[in-house]
mmJSON file of the N, C-alpha and C atoms, coordinates in Angstrom:
{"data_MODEL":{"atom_site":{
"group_PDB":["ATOM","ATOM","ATOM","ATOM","ATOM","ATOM","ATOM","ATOM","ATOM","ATOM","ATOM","ATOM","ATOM","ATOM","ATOM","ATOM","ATOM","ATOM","ATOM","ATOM","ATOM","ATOM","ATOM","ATOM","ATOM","ATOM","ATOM","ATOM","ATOM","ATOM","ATOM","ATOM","ATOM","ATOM","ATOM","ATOM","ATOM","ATOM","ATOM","ATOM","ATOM","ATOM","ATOM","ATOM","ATOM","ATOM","ATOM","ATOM","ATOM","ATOM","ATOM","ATOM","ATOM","ATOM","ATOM","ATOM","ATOM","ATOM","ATOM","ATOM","ATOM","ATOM","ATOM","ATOM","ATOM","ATOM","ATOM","ATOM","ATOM","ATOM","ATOM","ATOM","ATOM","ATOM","ATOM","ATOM","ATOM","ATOM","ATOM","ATOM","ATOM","ATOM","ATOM","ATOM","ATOM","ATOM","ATOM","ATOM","ATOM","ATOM","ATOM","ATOM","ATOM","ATOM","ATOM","ATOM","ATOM","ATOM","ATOM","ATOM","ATOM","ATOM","ATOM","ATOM","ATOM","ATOM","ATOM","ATOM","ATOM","ATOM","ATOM","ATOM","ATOM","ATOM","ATOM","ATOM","ATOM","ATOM","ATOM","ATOM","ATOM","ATOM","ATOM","ATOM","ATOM","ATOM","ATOM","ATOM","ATOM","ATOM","ATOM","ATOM","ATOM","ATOM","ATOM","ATOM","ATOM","ATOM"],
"id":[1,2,3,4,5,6,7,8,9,10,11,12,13,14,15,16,17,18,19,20,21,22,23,24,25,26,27,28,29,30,31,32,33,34,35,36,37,38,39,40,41,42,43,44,45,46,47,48,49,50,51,52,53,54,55,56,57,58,59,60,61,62,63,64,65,66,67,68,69,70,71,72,73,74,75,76,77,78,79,80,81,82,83,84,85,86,87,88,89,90,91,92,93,94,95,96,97,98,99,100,101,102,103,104,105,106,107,108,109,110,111,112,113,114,115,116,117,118,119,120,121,122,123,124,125,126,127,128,129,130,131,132,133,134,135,136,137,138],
"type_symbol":["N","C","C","N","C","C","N","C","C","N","C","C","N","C","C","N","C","C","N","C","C","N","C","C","N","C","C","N","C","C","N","C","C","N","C","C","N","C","C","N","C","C","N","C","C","N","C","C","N","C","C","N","C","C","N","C","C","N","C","C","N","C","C","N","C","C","N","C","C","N","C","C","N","C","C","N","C","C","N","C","C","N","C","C","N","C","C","N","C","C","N","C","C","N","C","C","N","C","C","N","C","C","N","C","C","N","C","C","N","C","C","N","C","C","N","C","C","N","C","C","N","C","C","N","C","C","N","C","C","N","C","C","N","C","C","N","C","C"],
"label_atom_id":["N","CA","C","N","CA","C","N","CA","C","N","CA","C","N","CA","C","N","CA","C","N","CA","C","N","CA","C","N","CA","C","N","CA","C","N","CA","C","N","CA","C","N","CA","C","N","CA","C","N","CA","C","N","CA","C","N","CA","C","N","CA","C","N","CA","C","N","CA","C","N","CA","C","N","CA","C","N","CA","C","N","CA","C","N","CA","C","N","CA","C","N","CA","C","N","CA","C","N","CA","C","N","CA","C","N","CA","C","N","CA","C","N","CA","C","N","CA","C","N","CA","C","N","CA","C","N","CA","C","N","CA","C","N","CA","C","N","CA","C","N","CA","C","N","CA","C","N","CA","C","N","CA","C","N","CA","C","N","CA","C"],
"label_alt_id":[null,null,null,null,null,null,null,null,null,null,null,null,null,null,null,null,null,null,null,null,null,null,null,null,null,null,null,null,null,null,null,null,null,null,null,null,null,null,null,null,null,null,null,null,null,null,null,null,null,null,null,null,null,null,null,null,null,null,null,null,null,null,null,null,null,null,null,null,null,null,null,null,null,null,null,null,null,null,null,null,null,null,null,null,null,null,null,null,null,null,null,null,null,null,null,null,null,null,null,null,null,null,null,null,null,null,null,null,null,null,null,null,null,null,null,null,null,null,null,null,null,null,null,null,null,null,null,null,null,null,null,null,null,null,null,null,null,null],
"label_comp_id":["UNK","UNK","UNK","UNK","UNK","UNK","UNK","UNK","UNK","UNK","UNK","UNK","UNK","UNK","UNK","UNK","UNK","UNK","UNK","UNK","UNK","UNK","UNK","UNK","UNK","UNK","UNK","UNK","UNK","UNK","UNK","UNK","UNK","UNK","UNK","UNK","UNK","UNK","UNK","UNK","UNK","UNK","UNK","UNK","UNK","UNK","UNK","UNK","UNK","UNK","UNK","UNK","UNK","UNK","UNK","UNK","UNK","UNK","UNK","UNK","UNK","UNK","UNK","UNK","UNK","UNK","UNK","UNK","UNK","UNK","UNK","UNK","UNK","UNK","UNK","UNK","UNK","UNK","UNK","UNK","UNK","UNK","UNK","UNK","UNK","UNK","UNK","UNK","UNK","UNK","UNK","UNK","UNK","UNK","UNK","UNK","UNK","UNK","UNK","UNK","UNK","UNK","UNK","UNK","UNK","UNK","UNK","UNK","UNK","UNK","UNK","UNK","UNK","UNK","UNK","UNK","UNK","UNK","UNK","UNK","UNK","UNK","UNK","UNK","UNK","UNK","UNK","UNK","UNK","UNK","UNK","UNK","UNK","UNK","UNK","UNK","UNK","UNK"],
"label_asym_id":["A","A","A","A","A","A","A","A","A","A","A","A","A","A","A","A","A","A","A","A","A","A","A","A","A","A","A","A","A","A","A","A","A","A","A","A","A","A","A","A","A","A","A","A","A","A","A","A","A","A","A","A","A","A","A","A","A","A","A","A","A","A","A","A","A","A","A","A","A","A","A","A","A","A","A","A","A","A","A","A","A","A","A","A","A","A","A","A","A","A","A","A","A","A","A","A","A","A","A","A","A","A","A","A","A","A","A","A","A","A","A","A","A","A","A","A","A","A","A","A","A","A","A","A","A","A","A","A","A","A","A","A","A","A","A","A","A","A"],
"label_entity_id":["1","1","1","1","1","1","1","1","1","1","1","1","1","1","1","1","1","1","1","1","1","1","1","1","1","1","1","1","1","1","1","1","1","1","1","1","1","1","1","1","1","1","1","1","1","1","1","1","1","1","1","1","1","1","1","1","1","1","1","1","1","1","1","1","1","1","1","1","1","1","1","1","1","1","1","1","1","1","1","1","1","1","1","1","1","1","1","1","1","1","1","1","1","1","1","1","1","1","1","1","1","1","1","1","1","1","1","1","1","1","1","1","1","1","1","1","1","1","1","1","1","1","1","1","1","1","1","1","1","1","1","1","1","1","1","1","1","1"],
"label_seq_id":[1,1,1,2,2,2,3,3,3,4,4,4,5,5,5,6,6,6,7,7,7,8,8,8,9,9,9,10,10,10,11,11,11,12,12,12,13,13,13,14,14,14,15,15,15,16,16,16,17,17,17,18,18,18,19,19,19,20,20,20,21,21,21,22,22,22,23,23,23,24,24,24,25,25,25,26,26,26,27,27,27,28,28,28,29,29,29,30,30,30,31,31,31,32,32,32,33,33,33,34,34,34,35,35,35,36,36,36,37,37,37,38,38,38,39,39,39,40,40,40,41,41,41,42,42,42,43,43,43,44,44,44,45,45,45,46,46,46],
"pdbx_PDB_ins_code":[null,null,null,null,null,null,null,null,null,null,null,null,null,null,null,null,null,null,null,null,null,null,null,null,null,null,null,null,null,null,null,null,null,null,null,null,null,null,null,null,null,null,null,null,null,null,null,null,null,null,null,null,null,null,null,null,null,null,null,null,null,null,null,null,null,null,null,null,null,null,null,null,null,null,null,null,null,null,null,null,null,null,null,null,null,null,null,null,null,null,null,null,null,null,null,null,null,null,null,null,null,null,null,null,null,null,null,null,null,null,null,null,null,null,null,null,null,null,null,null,null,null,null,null,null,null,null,null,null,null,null,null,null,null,null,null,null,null],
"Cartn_x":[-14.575,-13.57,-12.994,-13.09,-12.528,-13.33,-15.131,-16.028,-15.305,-15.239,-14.936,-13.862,-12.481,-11.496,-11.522,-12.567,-12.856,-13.319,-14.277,-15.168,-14.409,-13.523,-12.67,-11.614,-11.317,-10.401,-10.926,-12.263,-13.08,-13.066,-14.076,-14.392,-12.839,-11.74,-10.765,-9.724,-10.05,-9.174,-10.467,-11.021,-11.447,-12.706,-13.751,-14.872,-13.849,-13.139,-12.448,-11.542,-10.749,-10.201,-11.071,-12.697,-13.544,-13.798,-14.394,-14.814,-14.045,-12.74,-12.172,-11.727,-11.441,-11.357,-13.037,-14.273,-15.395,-15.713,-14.699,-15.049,-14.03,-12.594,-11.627,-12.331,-12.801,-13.932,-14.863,-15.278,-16.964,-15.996,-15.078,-14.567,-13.798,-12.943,-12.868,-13.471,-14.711,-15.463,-16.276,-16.601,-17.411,-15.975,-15.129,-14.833,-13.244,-14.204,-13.402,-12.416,-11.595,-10.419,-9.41,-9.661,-8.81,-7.227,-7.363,-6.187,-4.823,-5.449,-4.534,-5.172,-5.618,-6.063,-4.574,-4.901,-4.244,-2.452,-2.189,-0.618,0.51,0.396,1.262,1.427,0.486,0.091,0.405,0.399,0.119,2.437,3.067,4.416,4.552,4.233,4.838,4.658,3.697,3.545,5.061,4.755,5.787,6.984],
"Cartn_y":[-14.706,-14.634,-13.22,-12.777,-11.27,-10.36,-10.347,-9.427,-9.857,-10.918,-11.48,-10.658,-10.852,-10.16,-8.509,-7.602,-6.66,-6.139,-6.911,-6.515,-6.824,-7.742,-7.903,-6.615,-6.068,-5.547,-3.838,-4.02,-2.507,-2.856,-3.942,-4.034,-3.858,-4.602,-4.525,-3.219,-2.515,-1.056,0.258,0.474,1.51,1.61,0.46,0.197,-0.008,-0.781,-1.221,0.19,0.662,2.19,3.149,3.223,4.216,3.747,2.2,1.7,1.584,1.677,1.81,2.665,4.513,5.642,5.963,5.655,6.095,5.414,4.069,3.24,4.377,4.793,5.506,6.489,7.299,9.101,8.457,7.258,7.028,6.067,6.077,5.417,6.565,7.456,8.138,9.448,9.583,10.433,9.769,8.532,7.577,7.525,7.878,7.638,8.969,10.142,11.517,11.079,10.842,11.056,10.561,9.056,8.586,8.532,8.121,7.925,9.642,10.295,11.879,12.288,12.092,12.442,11.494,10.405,9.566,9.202,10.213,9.489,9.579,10.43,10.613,9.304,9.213,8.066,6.769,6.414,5.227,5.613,6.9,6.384,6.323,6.671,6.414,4.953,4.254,3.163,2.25,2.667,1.859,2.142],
"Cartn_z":[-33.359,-32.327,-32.223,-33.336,-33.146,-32.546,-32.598,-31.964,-30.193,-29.939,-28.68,-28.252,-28.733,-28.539,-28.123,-29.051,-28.77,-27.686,-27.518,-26.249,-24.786,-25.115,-23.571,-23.995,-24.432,-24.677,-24.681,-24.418,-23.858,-22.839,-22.762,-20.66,-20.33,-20.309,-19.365,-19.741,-20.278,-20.505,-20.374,-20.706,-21.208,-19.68,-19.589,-18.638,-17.413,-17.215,-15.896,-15.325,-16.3,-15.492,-14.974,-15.602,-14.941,-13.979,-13.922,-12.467,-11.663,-11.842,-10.616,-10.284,-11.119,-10.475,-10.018,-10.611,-9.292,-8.418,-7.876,-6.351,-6.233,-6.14,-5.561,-5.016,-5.613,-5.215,-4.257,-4.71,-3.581,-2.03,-2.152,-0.828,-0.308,-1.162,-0.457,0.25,-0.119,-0.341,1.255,0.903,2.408,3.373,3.387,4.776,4.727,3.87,4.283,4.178,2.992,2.991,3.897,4.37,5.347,5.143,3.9,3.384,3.257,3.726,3.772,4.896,5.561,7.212,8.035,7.963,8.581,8.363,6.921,6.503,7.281,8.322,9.177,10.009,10.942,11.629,10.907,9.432,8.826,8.968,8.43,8.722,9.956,10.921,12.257,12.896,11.74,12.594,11.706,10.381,9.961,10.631],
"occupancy":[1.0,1.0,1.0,1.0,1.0,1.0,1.0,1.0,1.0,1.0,1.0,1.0,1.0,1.0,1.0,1.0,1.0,1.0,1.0,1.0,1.0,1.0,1.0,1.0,1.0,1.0,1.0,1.0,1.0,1.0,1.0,1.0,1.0,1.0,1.0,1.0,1.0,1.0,1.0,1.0,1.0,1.0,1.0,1.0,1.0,1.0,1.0,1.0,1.0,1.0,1.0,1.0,1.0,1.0,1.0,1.0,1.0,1.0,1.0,1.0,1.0,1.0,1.0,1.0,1.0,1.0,1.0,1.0,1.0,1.0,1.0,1.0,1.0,1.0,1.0,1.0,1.0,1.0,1.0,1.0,1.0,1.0,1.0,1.0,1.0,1.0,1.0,1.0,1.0,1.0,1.0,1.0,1.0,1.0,1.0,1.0,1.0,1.0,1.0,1.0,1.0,1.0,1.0,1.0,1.0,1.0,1.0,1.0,1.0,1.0,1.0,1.0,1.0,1.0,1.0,1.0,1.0,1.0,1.0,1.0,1.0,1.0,1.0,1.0,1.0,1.0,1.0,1.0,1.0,1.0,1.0,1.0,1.0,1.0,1.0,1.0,1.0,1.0],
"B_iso_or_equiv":[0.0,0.0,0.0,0.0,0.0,0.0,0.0,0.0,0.0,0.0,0.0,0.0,0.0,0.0,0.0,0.0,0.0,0.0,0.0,0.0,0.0,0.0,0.0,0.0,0.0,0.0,0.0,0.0,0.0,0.0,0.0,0.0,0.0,0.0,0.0,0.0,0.0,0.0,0.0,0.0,0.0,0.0,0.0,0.0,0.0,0.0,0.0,0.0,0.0,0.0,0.0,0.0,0.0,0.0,0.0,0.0,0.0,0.0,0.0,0.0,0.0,0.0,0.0,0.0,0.0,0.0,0.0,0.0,0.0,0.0,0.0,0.0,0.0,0.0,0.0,0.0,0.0,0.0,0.0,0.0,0.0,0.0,0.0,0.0,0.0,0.0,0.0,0.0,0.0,0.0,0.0,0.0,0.0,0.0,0.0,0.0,0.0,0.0,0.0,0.0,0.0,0.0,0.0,0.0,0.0,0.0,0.0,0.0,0.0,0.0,0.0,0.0,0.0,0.0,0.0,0.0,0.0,0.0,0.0,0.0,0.0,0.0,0.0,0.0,0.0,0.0,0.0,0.0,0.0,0.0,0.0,0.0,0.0,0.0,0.0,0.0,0.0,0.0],
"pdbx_formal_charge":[null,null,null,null,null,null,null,null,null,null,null,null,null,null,null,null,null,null,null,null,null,null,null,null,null,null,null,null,null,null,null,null,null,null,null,null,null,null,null,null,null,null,null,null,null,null,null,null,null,null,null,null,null,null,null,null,null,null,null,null,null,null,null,null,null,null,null,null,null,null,null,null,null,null,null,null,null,null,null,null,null,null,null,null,null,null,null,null,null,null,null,null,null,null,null,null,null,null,null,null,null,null,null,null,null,null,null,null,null,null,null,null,null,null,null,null,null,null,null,null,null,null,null,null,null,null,null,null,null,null,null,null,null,null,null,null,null,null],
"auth_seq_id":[1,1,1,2,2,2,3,3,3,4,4,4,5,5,5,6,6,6,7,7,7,8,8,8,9,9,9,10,10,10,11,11,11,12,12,12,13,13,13,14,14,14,15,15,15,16,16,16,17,17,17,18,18,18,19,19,19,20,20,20,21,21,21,22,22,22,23,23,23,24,24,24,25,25,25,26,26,26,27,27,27,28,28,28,29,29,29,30,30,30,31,31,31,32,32,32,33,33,33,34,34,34,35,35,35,36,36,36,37,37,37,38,38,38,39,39,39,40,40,40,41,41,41,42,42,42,43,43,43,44,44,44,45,45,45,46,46,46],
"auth_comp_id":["UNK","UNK","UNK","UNK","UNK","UNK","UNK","UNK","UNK","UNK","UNK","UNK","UNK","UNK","UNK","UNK","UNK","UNK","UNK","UNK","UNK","UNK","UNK","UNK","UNK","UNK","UNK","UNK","UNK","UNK","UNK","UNK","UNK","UNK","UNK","UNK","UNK","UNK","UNK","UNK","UNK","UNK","UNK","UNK","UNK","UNK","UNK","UNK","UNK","UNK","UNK","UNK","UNK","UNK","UNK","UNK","UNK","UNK","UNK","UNK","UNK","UNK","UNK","UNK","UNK","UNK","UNK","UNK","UNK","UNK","UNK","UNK","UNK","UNK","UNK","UNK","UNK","UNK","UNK","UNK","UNK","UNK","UNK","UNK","UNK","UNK","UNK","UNK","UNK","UNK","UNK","UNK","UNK","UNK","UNK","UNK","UNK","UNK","UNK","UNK","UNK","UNK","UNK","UNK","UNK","UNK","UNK","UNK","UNK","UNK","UNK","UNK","UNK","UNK","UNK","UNK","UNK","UNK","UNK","UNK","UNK","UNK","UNK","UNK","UNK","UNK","UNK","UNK","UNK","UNK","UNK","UNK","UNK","UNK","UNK","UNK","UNK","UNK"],
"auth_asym_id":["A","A","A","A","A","A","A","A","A","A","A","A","A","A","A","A","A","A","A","A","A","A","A","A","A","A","A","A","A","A","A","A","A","A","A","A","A","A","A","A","A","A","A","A","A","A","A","A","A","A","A","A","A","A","A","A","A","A","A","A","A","A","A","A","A","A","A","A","A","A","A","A","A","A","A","A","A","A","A","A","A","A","A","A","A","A","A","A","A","A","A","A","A","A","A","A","A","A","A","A","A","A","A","A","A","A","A","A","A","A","A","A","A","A","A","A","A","A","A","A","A","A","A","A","A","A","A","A","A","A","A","A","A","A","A","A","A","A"],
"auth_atom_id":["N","CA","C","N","CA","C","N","CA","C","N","CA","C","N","CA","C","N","CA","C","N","CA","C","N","CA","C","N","CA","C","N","CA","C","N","CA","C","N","CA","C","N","CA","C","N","CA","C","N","CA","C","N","CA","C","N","CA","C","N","CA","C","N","CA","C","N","CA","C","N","CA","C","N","CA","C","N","CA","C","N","CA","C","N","CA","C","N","CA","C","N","CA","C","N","CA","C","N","CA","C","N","CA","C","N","CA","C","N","CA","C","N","CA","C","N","CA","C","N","CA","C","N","CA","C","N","CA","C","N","CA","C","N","CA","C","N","CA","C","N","CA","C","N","CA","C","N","CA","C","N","CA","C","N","CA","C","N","CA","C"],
"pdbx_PDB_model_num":[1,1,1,1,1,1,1,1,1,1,1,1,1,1,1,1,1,1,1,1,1,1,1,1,1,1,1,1,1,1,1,1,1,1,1,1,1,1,1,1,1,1,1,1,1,1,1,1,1,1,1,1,1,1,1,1,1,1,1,1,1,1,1,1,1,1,1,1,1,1,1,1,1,1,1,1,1,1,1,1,1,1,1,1,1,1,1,1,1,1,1,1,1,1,1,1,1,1,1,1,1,1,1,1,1,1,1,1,1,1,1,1,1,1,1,1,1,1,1,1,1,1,1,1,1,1,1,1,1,1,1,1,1,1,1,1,1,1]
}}}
């Protein structure tokens, strides 16, 4: 039970923070930086 414990405890810290800063770079990278092109527009709507 403890090898168990470990291994969730890589995947969800250590594996899960990389995979989700290189979807961040590859989305923003696929659609140029929408997210700082557009921030003006995104407050004016609010």
């Amino acid at each position: 039970m403890e090898i168990l414990n470990t291994v969730n405890d890589i995947l969800w810290t250590y594996i899960l923070i990389a995979v989700l800063l290189a979807a961040a770079v590859w989305f923003t990278i696929r659609t140029r930086g929408v997210q700082f092109r557009m921030f003006m527009e995104m407050l004016r709507l609010l």
